[in-house]
PyMOL Python script that loads the backbone (N, CA, C, O; Angstrom):
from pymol import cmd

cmd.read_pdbstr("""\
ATOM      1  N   UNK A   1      51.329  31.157  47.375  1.00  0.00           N
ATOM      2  CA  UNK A   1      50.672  31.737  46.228  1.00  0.00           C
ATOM      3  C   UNK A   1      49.359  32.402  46.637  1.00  0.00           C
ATOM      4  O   UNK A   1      49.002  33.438  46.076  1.00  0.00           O
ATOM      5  N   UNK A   2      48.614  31.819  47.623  1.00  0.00           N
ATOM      6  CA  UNK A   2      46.965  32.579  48.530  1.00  0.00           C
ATOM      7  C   UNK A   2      47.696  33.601  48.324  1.00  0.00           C
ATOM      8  O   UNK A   2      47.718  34.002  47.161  1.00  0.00           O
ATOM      9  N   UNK A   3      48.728  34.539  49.610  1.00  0.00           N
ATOM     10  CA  UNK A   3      48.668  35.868  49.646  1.00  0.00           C
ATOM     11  C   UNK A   3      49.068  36.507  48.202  1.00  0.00           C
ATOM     12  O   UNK A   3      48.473  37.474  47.725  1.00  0.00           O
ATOM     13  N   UNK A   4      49.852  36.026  47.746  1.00  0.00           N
ATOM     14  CA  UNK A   4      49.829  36.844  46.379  1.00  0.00           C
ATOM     15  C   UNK A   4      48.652  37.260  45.757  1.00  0.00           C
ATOM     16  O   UNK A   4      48.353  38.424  45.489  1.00  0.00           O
ATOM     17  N   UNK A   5      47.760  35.885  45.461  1.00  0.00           N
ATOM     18  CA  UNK A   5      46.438  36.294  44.934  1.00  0.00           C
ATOM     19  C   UNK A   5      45.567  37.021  45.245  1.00  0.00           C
ATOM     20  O   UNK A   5      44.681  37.615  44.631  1.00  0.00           O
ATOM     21  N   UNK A   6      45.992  36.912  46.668  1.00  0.00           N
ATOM     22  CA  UNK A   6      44.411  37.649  47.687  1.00  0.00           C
ATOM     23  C   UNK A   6      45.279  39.521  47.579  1.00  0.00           C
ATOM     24  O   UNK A   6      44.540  40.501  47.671  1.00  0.00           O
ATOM     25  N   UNK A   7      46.629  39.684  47.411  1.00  0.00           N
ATOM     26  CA  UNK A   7      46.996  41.134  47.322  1.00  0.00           C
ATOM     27  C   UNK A   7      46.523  42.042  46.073  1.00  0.00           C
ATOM     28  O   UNK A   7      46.186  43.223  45.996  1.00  0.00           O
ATOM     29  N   UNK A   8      46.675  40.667  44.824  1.00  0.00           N
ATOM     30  CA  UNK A   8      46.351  41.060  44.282  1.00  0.00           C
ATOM     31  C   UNK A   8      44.839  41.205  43.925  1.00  0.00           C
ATOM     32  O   UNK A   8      44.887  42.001  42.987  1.00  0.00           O
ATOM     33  N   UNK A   9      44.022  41.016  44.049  1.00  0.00           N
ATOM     34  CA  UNK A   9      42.479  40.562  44.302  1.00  0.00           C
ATOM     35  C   UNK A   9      42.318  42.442  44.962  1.00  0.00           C
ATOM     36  O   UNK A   9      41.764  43.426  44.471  1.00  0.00           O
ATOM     37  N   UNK A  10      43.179  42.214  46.383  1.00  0.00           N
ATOM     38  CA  UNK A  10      42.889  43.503  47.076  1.00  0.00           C
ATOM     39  C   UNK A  10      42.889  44.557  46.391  1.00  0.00           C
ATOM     40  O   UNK A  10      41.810  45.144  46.299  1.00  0.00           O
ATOM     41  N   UNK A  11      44.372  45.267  45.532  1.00  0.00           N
ATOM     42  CA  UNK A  11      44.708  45.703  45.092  1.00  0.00           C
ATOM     43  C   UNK A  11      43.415  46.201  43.656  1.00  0.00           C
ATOM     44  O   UNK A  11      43.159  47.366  43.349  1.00  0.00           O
ATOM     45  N   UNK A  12      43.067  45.490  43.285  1.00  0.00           N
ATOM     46  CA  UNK A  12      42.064  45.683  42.308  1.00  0.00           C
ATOM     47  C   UNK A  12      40.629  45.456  42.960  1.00  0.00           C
ATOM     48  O   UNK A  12      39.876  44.689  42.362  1.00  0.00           O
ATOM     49  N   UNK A  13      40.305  45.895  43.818  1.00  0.00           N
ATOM     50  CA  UNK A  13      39.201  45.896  45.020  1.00  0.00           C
ATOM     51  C   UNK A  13      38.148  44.765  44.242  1.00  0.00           C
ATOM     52  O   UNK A  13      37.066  45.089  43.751  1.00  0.00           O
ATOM     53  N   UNK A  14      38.746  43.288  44.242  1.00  0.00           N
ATOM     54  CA  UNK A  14      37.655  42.285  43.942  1.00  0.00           C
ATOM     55  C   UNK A  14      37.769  42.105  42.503  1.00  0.00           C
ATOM     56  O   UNK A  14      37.473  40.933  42.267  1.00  0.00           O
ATOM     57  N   UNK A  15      38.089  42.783  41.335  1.00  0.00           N
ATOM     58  CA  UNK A  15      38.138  42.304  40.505  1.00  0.00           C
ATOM     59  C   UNK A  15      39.313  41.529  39.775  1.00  0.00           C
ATOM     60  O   UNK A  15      40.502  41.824  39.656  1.00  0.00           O
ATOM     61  N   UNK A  16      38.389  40.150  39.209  1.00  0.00           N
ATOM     62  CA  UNK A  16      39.177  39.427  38.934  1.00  0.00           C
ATOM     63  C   UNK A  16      40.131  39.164  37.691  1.00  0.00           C
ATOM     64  O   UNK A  16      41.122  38.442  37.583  1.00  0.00           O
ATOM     65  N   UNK A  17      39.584  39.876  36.925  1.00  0.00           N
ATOM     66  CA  UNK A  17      40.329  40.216  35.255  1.00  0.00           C
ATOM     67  C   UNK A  17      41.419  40.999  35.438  1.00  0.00           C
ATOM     68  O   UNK A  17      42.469  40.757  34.842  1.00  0.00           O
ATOM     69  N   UNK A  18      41.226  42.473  36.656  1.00  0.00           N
ATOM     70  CA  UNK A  18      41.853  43.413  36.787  1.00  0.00           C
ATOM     71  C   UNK A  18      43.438  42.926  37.161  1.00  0.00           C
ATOM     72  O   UNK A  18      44.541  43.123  36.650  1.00  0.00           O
ATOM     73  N   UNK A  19      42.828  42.031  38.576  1.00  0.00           N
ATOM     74  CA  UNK A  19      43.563  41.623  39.364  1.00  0.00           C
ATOM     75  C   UNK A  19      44.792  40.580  38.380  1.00  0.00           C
ATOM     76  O   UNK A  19      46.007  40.722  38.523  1.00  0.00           O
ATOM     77  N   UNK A  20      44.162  39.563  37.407  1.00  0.00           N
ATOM     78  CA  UNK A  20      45.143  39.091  36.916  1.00  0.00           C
ATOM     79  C   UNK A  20      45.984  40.210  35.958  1.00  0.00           C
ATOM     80  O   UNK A  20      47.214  40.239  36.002  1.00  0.00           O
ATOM     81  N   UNK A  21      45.271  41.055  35.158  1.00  0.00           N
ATOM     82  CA  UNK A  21      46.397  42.616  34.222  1.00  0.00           C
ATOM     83  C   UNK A  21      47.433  42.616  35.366  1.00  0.00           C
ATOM     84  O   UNK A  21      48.643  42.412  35.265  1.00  0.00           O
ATOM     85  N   UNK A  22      46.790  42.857  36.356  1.00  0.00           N
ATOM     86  CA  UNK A  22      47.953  43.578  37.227  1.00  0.00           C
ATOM     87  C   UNK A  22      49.469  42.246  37.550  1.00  0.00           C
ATOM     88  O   UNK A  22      50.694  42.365  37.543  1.00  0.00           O
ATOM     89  N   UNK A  23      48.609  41.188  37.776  1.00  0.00           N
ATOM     90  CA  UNK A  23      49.874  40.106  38.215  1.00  0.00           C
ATOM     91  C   UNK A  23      50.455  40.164  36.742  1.00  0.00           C
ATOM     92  O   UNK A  23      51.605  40.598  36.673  1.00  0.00           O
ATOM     93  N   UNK A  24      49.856  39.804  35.572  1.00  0.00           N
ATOM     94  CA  UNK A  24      50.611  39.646  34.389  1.00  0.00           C
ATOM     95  C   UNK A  24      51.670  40.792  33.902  1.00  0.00           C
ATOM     96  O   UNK A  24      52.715  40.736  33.253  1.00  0.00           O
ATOM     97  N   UNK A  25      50.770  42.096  34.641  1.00  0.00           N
ATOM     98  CA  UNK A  25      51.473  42.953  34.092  1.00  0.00           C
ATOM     99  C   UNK A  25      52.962  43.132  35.156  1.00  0.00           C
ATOM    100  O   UNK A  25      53.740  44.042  34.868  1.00  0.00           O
ATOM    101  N   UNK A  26      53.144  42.605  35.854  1.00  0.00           N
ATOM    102  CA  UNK A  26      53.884  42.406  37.033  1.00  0.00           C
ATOM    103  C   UNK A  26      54.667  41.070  36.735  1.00  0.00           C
ATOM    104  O   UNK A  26      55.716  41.093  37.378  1.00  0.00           O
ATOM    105  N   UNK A  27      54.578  40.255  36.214  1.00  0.00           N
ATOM    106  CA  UNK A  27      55.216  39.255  35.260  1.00  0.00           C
ATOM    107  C   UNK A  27      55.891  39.970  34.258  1.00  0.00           C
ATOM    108  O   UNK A  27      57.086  40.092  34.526  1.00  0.00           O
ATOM    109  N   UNK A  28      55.645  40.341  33.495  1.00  0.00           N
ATOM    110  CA  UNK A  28      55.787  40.876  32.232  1.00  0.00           C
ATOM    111  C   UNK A  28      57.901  41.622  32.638  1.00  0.00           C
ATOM    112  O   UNK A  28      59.063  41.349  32.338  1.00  0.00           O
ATOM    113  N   UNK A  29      56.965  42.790  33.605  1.00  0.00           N
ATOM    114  CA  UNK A  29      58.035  43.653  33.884  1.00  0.00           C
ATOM    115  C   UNK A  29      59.190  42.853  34.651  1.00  0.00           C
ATOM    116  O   UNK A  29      60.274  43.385  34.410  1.00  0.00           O
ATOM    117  N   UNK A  30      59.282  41.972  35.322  1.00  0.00           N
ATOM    118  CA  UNK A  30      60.267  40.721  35.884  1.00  0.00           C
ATOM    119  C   UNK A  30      61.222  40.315  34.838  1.00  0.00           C
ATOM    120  O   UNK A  30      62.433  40.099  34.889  1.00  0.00           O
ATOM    121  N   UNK A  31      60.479  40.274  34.001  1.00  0.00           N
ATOM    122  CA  UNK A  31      60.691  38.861  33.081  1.00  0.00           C
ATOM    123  C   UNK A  31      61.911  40.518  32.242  1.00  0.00           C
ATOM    124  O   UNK A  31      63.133  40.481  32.091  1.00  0.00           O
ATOM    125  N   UNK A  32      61.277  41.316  32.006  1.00  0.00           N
ATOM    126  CA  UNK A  32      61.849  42.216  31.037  1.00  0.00           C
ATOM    127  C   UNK A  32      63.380  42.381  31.870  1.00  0.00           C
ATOM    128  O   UNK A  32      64.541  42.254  31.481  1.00  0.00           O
ATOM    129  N   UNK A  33      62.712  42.757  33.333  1.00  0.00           N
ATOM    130  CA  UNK A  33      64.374  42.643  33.812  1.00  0.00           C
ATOM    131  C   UNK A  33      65.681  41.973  34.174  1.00  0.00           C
ATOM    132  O   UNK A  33      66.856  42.295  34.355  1.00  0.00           O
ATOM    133  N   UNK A  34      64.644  40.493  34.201  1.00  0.00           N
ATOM    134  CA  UNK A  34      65.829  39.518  33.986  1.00  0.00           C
ATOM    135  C   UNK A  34      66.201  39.780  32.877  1.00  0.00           C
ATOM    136  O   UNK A  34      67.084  40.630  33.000  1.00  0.00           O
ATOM    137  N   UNK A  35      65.995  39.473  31.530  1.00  0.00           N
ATOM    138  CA  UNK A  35      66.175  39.674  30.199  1.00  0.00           C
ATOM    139  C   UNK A  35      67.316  40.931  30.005  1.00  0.00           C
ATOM    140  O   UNK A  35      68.059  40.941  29.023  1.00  0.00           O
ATOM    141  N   UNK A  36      67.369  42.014  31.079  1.00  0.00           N
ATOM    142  CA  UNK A  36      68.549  42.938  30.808  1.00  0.00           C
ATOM    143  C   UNK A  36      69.561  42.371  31.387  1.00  0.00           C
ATOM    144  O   UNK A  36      70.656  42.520  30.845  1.00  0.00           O
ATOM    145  N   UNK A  37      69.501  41.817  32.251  1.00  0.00           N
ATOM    146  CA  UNK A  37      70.467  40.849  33.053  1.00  0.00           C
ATOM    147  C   UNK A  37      71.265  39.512  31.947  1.00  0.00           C
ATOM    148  O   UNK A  37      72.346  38.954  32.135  1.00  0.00           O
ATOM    149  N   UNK A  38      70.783  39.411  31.390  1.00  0.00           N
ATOM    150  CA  UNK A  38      71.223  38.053  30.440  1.00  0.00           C
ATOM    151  C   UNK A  38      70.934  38.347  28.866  1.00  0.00           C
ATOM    152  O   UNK A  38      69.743  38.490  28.591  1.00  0.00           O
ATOM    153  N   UNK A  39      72.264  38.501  27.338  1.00  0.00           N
ATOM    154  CA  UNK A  39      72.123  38.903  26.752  1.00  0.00           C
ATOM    155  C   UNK A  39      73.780  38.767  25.751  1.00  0.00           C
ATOM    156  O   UNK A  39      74.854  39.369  25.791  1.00  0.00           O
ATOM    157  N   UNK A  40      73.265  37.749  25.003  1.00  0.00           N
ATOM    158  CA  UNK A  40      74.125  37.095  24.030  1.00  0.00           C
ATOM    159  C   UNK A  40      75.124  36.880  24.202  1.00  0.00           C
ATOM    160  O   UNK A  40      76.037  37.324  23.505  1.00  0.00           O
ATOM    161  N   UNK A  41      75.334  35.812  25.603  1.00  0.00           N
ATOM    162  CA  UNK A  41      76.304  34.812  25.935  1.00  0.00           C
ATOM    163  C   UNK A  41      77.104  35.245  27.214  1.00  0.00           C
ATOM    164  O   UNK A  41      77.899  34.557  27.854  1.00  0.00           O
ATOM    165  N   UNK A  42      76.513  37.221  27.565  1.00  0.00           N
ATOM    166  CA  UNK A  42      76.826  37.678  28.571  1.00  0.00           C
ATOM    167  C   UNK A  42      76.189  37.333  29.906  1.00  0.00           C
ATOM    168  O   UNK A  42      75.089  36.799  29.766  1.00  0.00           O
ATOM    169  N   UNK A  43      76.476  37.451  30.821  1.00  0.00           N
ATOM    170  CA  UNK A  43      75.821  37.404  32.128  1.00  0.00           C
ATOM    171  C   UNK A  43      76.102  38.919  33.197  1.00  0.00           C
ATOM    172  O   UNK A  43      77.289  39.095  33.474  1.00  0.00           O
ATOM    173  N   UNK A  44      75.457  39.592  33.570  1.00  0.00           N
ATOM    174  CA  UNK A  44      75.653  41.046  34.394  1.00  0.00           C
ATOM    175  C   UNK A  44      75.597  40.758  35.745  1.00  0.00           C
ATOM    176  O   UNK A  44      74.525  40.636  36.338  1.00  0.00           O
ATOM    177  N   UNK A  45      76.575  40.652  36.222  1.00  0.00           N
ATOM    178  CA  UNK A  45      76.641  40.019  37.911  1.00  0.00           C
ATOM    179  C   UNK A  45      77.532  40.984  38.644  1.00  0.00           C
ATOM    180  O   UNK A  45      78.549  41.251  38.005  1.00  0.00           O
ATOM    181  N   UNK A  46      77.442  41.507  39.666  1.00  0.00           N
ATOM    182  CA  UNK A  46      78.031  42.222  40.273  1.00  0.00           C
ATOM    183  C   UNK A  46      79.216  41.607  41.263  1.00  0.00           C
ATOM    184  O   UNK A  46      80.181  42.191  41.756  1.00  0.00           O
ATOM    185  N   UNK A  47      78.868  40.452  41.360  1.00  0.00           N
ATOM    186  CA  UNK A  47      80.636  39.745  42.475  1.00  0.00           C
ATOM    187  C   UNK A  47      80.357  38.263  41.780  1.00  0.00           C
ATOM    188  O   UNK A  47      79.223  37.868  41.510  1.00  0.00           O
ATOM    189  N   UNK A  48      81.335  37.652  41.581  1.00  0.00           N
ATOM    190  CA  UNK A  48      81.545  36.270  41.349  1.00  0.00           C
ATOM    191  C   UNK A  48      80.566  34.958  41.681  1.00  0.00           C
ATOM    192  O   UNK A  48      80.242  33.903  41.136  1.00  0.00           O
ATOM    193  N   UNK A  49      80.234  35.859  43.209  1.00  0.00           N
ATOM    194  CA  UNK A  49      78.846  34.447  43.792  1.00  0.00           C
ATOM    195  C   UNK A  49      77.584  34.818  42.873  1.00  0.00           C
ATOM    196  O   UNK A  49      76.659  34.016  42.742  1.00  0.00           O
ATOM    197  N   UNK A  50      77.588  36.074  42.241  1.00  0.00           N
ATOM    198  CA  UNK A  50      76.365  36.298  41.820  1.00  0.00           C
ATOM    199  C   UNK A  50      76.426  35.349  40.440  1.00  0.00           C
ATOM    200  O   UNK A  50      75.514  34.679  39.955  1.00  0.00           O
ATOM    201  N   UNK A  51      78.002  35.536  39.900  1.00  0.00           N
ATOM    202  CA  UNK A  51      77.917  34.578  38.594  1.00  0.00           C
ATOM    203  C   UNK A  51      77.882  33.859  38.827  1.00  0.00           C
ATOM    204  O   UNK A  51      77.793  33.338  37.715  1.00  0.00           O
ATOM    205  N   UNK A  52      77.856  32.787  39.728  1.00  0.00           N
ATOM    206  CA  UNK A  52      77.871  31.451  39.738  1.00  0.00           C
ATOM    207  C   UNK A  52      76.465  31.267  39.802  1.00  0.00           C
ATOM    208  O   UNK A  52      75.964  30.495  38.984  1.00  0.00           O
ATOM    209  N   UNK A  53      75.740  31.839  40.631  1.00  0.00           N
ATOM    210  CA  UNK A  53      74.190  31.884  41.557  1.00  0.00           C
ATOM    211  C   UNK A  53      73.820  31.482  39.996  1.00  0.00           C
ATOM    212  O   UNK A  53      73.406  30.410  39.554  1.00  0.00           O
ATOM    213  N   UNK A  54      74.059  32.485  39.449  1.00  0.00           N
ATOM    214  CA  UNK A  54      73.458  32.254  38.036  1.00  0.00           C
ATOM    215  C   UNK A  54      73.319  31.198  36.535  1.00  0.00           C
ATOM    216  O   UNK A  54      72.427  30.795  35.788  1.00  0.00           O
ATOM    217  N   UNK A  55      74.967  31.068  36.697  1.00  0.00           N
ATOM    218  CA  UNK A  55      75.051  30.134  35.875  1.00  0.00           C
ATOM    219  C   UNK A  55      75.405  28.958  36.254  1.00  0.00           C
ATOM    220  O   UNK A  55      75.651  28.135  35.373  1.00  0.00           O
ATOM    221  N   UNK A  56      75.503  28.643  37.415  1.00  0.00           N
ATOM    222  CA  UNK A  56      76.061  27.103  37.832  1.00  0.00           C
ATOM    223  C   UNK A  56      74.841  26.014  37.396  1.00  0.00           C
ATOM    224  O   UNK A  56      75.230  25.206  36.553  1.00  0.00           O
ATOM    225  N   UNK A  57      73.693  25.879  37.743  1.00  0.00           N
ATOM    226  CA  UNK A  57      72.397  25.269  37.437  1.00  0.00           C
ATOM    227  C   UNK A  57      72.547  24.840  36.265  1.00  0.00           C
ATOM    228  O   UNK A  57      72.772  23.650  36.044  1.00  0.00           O
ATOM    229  N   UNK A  58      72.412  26.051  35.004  1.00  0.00           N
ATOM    230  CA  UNK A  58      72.315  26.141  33.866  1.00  0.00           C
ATOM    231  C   UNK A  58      73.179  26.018  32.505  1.00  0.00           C
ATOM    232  O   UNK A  58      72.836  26.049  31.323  1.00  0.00           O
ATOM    233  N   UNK A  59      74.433  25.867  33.135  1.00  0.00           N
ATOM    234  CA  UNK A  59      75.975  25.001  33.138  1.00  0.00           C
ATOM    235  C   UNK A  59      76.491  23.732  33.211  1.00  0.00           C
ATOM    236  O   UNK A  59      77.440  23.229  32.609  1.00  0.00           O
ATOM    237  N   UNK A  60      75.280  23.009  34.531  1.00  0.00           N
ATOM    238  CA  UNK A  60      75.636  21.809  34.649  1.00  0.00           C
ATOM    239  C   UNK A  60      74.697  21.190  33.946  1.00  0.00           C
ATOM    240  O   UNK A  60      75.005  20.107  33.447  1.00  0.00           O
ATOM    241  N   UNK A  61      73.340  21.721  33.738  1.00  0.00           N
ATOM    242  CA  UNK A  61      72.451  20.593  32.858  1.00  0.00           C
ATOM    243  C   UNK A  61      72.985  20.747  31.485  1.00  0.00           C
ATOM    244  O   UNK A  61      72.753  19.738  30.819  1.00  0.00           O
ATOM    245  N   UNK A  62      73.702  21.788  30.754  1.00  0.00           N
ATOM    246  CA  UNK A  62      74.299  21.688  29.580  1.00  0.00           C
ATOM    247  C   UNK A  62      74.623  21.304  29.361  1.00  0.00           C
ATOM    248  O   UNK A  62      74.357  20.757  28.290  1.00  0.00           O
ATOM    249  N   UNK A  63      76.097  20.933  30.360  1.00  0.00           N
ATOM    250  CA  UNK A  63      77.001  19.757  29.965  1.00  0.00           C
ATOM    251  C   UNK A  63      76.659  18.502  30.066  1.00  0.00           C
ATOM    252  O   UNK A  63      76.729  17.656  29.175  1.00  0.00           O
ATOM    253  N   UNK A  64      76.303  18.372  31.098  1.00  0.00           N
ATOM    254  CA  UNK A  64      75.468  16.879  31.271  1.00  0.00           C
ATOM    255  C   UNK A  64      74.219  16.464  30.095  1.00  0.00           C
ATOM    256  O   UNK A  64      73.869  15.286  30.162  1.00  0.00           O
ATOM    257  N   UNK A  65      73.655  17.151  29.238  1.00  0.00           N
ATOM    258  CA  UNK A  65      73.087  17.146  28.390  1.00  0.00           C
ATOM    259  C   UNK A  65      73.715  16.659  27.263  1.00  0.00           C
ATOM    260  O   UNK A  65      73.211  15.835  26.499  1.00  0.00           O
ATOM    261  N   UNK A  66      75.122  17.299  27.112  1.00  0.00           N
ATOM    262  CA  UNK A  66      76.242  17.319  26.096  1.00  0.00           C
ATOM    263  C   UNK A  66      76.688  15.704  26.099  1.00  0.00           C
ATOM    264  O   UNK A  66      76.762  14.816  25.249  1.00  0.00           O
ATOM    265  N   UNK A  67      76.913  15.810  27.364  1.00  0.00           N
ATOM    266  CA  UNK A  67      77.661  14.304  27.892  1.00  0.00           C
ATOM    267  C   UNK A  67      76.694  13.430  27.889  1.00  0.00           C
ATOM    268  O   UNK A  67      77.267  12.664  27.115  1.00  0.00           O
ATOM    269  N   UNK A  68      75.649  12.870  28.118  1.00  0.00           N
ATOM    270  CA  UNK A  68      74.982  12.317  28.609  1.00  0.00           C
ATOM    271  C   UNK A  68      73.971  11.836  27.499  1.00  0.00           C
ATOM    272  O   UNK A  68      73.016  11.121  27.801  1.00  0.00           O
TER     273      UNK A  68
END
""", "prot")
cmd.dss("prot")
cmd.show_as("cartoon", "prot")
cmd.util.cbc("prot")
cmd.orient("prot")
């Protein structure tokens, strides 16, 4: 997490308000693109390992939630 901070730090030559806009705003846009990726019960995966990558985790605490 240092180099992240310190790039971003760089990136906004020392300032520290700036520097977080920029990480948040760099959050923000992540977050938006997972969000196209996943979208009312769909999943957008390009080969099979990618669907699993994705939903296996989030599959098994469900059920086990269900069950359990």
């Amino acid at each position: 997490m240092d180099e992240m901070e310190a790039a971003y730090l760089e990136a906004a030559d020392g300032d520290a308000r700036d520097a977080l806009r920029r990480a948040l705003g760099d959050a923000l846009q992540e977050m938006a693109t997972l969000s196209g990726q996943v979208s009312r019960g769909f999943v957008r995966a390009s080969r099979p390992a990618d669907l699993a990558r994705k939903l296996g985790p989030e599959r098994r605490a469900r059920e086990a939630a269900r069950h359990g």
